[in-house]
C-alpha positions as CSV (number, residue, x, y, z in Angstrom):
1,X,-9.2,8.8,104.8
2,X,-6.7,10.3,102.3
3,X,-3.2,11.0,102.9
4,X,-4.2,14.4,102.7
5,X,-6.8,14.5,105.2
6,X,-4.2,12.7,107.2
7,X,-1.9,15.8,107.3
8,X,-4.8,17.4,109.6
9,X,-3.6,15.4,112.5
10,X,0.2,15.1,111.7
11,X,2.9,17.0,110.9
12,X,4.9,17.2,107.6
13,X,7.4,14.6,108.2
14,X,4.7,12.5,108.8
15,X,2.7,13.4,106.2
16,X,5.4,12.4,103.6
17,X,6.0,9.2,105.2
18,X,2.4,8.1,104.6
19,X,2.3,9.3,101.5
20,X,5.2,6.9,100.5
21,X,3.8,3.6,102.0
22,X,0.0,4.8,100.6
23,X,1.7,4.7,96.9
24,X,3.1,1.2,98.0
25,X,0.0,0.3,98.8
26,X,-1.3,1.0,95.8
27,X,0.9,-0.2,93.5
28,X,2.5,-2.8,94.8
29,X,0.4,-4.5,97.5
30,X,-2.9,-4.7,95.7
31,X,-2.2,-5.6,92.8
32,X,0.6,-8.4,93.9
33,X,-2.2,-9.0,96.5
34,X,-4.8,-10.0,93.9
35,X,-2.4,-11.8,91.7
36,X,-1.5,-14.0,94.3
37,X,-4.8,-14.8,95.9
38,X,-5.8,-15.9,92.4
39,X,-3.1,-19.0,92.4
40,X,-4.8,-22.5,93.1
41,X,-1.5,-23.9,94.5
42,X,-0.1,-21.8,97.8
43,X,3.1,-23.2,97.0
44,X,3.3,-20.9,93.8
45,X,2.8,-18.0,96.0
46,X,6.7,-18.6,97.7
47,X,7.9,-19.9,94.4
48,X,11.6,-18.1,93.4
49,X,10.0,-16.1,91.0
50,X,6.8,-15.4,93.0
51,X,6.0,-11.4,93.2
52,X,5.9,-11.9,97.1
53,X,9.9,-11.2,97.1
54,X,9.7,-8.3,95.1
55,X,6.8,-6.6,97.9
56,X,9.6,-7.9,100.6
57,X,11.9,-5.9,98.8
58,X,10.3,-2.9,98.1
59,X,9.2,-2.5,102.0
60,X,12.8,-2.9,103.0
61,X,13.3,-0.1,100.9
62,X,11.1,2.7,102.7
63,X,12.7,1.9,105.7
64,X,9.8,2.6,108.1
65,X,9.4,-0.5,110.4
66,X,8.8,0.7,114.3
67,X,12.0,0.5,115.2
68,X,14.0,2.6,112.4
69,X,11.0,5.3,112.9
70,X,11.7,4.9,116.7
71,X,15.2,6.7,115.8
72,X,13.9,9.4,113.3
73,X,14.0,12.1,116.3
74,X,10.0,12.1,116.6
75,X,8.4,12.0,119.9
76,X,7.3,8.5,121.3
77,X,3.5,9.6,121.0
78,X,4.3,10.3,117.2
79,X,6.0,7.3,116.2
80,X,3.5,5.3,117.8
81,X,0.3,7.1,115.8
82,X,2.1,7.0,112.8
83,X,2.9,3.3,113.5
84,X,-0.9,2.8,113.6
85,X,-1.7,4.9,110.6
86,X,1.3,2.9,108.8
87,X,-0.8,-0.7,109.6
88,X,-4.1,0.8,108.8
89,X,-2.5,1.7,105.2
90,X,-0.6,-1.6,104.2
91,X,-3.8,-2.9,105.3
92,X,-5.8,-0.8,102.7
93,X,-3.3,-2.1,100.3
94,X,-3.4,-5.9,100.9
95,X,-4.2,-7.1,104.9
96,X,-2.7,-10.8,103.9
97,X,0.7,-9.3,102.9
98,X,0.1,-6.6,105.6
99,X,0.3,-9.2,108.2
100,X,3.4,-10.6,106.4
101,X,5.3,-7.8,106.5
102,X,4.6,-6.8,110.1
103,X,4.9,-10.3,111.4
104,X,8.6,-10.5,109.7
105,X,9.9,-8.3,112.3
106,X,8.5,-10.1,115.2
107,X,12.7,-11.7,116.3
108,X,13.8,-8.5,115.8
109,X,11.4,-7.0,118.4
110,X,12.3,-9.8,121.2
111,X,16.1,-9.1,120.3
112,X,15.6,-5.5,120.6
113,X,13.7,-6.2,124.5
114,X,16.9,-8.4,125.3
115,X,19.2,-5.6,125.3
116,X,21.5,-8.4,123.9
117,X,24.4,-7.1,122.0
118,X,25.0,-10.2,119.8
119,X,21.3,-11.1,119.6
120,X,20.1,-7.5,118.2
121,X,23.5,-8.5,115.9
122,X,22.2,-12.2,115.0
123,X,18.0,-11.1,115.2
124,X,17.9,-7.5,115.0
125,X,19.5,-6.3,111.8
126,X,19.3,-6.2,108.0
127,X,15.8,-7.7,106.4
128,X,15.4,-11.5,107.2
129,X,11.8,-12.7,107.1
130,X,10.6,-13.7,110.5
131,X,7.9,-15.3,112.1
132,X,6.1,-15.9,115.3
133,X,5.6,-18.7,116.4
134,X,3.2,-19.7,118.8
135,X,0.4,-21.2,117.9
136,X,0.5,-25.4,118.3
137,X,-1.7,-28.4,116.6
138,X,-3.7,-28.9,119.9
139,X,-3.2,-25.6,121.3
140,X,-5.1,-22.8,119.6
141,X,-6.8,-20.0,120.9
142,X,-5.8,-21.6,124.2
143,X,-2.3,-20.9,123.4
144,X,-2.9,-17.5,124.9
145,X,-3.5,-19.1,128.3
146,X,-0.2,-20.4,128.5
147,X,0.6,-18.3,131.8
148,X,3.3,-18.9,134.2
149,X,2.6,-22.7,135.0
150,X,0.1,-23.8,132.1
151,X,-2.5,-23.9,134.6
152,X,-5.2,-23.4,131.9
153,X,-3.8,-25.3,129.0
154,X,-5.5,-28.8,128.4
155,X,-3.1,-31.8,127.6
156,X,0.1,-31.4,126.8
157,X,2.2,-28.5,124.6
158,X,3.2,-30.1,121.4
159,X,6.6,-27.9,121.2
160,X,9.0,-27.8,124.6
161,X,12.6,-26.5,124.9
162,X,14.5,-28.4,127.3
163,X,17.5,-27.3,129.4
164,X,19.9,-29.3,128.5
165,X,23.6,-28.0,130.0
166,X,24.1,-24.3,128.7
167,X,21.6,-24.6,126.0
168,X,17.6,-25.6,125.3
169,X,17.1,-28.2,123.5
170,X,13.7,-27.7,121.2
171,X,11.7,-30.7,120.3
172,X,8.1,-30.9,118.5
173,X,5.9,-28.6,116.4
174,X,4.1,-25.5,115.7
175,X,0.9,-25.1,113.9
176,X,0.3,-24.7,110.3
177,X,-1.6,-21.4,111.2
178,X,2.2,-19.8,112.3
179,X,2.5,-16.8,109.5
180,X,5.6,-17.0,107.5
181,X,6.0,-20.2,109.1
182,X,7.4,-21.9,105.9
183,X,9.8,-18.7,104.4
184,X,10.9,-17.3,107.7
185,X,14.5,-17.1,108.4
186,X,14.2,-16.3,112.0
187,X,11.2,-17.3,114.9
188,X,10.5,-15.8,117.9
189,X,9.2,-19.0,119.2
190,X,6.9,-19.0,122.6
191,X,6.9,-22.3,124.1
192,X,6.5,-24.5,126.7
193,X,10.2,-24.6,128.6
194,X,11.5,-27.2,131.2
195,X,14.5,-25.8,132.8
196,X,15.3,-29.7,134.3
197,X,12.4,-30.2,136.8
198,X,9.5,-30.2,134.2
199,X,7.6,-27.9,132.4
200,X,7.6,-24.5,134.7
201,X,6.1,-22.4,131.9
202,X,6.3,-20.5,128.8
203,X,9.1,-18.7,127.4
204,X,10.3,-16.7,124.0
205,X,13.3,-17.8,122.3
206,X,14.6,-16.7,119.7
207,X,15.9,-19.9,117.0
208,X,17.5,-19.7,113.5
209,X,15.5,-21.4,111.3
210,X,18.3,-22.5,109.1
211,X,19.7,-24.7,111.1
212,X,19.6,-28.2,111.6
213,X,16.8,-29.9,113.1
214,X,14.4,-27.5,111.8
215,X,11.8,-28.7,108.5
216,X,8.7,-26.9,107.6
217,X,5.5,-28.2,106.2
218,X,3.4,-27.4,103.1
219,X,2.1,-23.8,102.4
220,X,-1.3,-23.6,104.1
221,X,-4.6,-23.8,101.6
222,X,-7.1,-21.3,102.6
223,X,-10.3,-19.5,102.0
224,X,-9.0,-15.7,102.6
225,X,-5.6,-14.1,102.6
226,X,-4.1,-16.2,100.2
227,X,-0.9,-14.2,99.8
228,X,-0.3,-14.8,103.5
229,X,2.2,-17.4,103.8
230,X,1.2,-19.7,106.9
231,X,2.5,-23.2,108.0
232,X,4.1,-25.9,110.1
233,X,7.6,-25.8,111.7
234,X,8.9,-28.9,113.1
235,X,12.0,-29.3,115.6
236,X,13.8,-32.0,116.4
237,X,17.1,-32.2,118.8
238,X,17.6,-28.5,117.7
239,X,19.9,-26.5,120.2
240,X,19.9,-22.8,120.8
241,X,22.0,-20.7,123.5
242,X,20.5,-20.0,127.1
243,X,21.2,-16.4,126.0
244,X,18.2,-16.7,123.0
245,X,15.5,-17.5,126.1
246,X,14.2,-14.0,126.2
247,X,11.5,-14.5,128.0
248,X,11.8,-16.7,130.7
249,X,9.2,-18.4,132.5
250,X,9.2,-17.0,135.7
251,X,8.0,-13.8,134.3
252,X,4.2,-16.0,134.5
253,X,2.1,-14.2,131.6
254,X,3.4,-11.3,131.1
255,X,5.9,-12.0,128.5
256,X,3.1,-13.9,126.3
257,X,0.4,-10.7,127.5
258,X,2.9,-8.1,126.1
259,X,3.4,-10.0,122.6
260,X,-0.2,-10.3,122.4
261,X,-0.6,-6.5,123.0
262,X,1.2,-6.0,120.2
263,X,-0.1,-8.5,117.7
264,X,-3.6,-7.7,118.4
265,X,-3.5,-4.0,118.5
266,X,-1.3,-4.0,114.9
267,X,-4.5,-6.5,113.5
268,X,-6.6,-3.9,114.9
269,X,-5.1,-1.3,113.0
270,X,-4.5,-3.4,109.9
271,X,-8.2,-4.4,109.6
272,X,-9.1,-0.8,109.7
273,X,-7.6,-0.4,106.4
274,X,-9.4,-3.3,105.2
275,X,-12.9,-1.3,106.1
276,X,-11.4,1.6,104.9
277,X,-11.0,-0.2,101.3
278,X,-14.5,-1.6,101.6
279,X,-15.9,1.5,102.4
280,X,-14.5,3.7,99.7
281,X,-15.0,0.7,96.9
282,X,-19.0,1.1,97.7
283,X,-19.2,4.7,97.8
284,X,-17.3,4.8,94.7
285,X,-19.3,1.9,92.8
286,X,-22.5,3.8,94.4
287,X,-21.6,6.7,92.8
288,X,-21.5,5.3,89.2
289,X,-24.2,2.2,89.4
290,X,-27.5,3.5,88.2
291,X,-30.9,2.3,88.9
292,X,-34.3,3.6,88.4
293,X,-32.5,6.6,86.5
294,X,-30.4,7.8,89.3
295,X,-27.2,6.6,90.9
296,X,-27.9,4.4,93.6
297,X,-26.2,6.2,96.4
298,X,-29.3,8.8,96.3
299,X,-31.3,5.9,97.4
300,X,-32.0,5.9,101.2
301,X,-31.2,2.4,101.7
302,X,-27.8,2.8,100.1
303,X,-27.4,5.6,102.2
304,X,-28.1,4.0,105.6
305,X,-26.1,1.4,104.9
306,X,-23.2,3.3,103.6
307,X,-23.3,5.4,106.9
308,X,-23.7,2.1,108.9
309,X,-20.3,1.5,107.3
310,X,-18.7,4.6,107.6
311,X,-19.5,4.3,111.6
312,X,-17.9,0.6,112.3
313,X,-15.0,1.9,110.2
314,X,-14.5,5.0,112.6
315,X,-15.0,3.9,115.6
316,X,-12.3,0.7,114.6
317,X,-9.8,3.2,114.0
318,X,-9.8,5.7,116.8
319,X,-9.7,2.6,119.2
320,X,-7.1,0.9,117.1
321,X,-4.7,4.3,117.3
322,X,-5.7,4.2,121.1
323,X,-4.3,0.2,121.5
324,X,-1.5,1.1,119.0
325,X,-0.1,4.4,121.1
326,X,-0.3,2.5,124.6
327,X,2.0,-0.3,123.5
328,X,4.2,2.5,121.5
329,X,3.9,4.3,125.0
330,X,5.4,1.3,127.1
331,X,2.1,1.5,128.8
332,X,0.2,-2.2,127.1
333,X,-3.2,-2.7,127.5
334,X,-4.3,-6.4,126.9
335,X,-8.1,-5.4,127.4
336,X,-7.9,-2.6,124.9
337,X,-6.1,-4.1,122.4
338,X,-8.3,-7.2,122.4
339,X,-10.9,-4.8,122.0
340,X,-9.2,-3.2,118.7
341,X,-8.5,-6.4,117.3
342,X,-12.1,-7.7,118.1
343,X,-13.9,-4.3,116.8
344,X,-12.1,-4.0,114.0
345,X,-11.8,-7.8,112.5
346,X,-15.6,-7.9,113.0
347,X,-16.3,-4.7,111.2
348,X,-14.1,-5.5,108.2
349,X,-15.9,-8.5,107.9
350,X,-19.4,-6.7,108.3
351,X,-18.4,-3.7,106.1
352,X,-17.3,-5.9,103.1
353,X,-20.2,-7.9,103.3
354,X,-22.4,-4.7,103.1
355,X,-20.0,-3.7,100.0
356,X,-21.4,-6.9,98.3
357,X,-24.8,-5.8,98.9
358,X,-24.0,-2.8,97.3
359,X,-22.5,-4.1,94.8
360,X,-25.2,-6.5,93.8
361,X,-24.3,-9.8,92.0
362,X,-21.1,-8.0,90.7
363,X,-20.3,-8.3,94.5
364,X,-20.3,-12.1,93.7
365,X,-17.9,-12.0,90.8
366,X,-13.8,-12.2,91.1
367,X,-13.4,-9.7,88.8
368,X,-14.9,-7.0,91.2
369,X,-12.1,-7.0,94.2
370,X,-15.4,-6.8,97.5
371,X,-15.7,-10.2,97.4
372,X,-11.6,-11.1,98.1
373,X,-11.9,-8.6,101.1
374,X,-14.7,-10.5,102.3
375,X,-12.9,-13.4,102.6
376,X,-9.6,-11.7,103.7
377,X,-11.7,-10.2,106.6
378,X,-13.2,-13.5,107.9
379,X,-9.7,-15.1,108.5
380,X,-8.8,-12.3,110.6
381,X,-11.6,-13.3,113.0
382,X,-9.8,-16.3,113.9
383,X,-6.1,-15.5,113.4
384,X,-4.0,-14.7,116.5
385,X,-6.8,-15.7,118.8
386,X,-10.6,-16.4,118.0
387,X,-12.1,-13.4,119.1
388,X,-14.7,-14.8,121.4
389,X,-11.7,-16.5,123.2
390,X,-9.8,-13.1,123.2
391,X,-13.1,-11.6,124.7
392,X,-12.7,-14.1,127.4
393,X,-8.9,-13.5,128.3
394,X,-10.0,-9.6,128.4
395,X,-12.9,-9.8,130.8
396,X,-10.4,-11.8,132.7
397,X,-8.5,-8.8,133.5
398,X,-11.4,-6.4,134.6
């Protein structure tokens, strides 16, 4: 869908706001997107002189993360569509540094829910590069089960923050699967906590990464969204105030079910744009290709399959929007934004496999961009829960 078509559903204001992050999309996240997924050595992609910075940068610029477009006099309802239609475009334009950018401003979101005046001042201004940190070494998609006493959670958490006095001490580790894990300034950390009598359940802290105690492991090495930074966070002894605990445990799930809204109903709308991208790379290269004297989008099989396409990338984004205007709403969902994220990861990763087919053996080559989508779209099956696990969690709350 073009910006213009766009303007058939919002109004002006709207209209130009989409029309500055599609140009971003274009020309910075693509192409910084492709240069950086073609460096053998993650660590180059975070290097000082890395183009990553410079797509940082340029987002700060437009000034359009939820919570400055919260305060730009549009209705709720608005802000929250355009929110979605915001994800499903960085996601057009690169869904590895997609997930970057809207995972940076995960602290500033739980300083924001605090009400907190000096943690909105510490976690909620200017431009720092957050994280989220949640995921553990022998805790994945299980993470999410967390709860209010861990009741579903085999073995034991690998990261616990400890009462200790007036503060939490935080000892142990985070997973190498924690995005921005190694460049983030700031985590909004969800752990196990012990307020003195054990481990009572799971809570979100805000930390500041620059302080002592805190070390990071290498840059992760993976098969898809390469220019997604990812990796380990380790803490030892490291001391935060009471104040930071957010989300304490005696709120049972529902601190860890409202983050998850969110994350999985912005990958929802993120992976959209990934279709979207597919989609409109076969039609175009169907358009031009010529077989048996025609151009091979007149040939039925082309055609089906391109329509196939067209559907799963539809019916992704009108349940994405959905997910994306409940949370925007104050009214979260769990089941339907599982179902976004779930839809709409699988269908990326089924419409830019079709896109190879259409593409042929150039589908196979690097220098044709389907096959780097592919591989972006497979990760997203897994990230920020496995989506049969996610499935799971959902029908749990039937």
């Amino acid at each position: 869908m073009t910006v213009a078509e766009i303007g058939t559903i919002v109004g002006q204001e709207e209209q130009e706001i989409l029309a500055l992050v599609h140009n971003f999309a274009e020309t910075v996240m693509r192409p910084v997107g492709i240069e950086l997924d073609k460096l053998s050595d993650p660590s180059d992609v975070i290097k000082a002189d890395s183009p990553l910075w410079h797509v940082f940068e340029r987002y700060s610029e437009l000034g359009i993360d939820m919570f400055e477009l919260s305060n730009s006099g549009l209705p709720p309802n608005r802000v929250a569509l355009l929110n979605a239609m915001i994800s499903e475009e960085l996601g057009w334009g690169d869904s590895g540094l997609a997930i970057s950018l809207e995972v940076s401003i995960f602290p500033k979101a739980l300083a924001m829910m605090s009400g907190n005046p000096e943690l909105i001042e510490q976690f909620g201004s200017g431009h720092a590069v957050g994280c989220w940190a949640i995921t553990e070494p022998d805790h994945g998609s299980d993470v999410i089960f967390f709860g209010g006493q861990l009741k579903d959670m085999p073995g034991k958490p690998n990261c616990i923050a400890k009462k200790v006095g007036d503060v939490l001490e935080i000892n142990g580790q985070k997973a190498a699967w924690v995005s921005n894990g190694t460049i983030a300034k700031n985590a909004a950390l969800f752990c196990a906590v012990d307020l003195g009598e054990g481990i009572c359940g799971m809570g979100g802290i805000l930390v500041d990464l620059s302080q002592q105690g805190v070390t990071r492991g290498a840059p992760l090495d993976k098969i898809g969204q390469r220019a997604l930074n990812q990796g380990e966070i380790y803490f030892e002894n490291v001391r935060v105030p009471l104040r930071n605990m957010v989300i304490s445990p005696d709120l049972g799930s529902f601190g860890s079910d409202v983050g998850l809204s969110m994350a999985n109903a912005g990958m929802g709308a993120t992976f959209v744009g990934v279709s979207r991208a597919a989609f409109e790379l076969a039609v175009s290269y169907a358009k031009e290709r010529i077989q048996k004297g025609v151009p091979i989008i007149e040939h039925q099989s082309v055609k089906s399959r391109l329509f196939q396409m067209y559907r799963k990338m539809e019916a992704s984004r009108h349940l994405a929007r959905q997910a994306v205007v409940n949370n925007g709403m104050g009214a979260p969902d769990l089941k339907m934004s599982i179902a976004s994220k779930v839809t709409a990861t699988q269908s990326a990763f089924e419409v830019a496999s079709e896109a190879i087919q259409i593409y042929g053996g150039n589908g196979l080559a690097k220098a044709y961009p389907v096959e780097k989508l592919m591989r972006d779209a497979r990760a997203s099956m897994i990230e920020d829960g496995c989506n049969e696990v996610l499935g799971m969690m959902a029908a749990e709350k039937f």
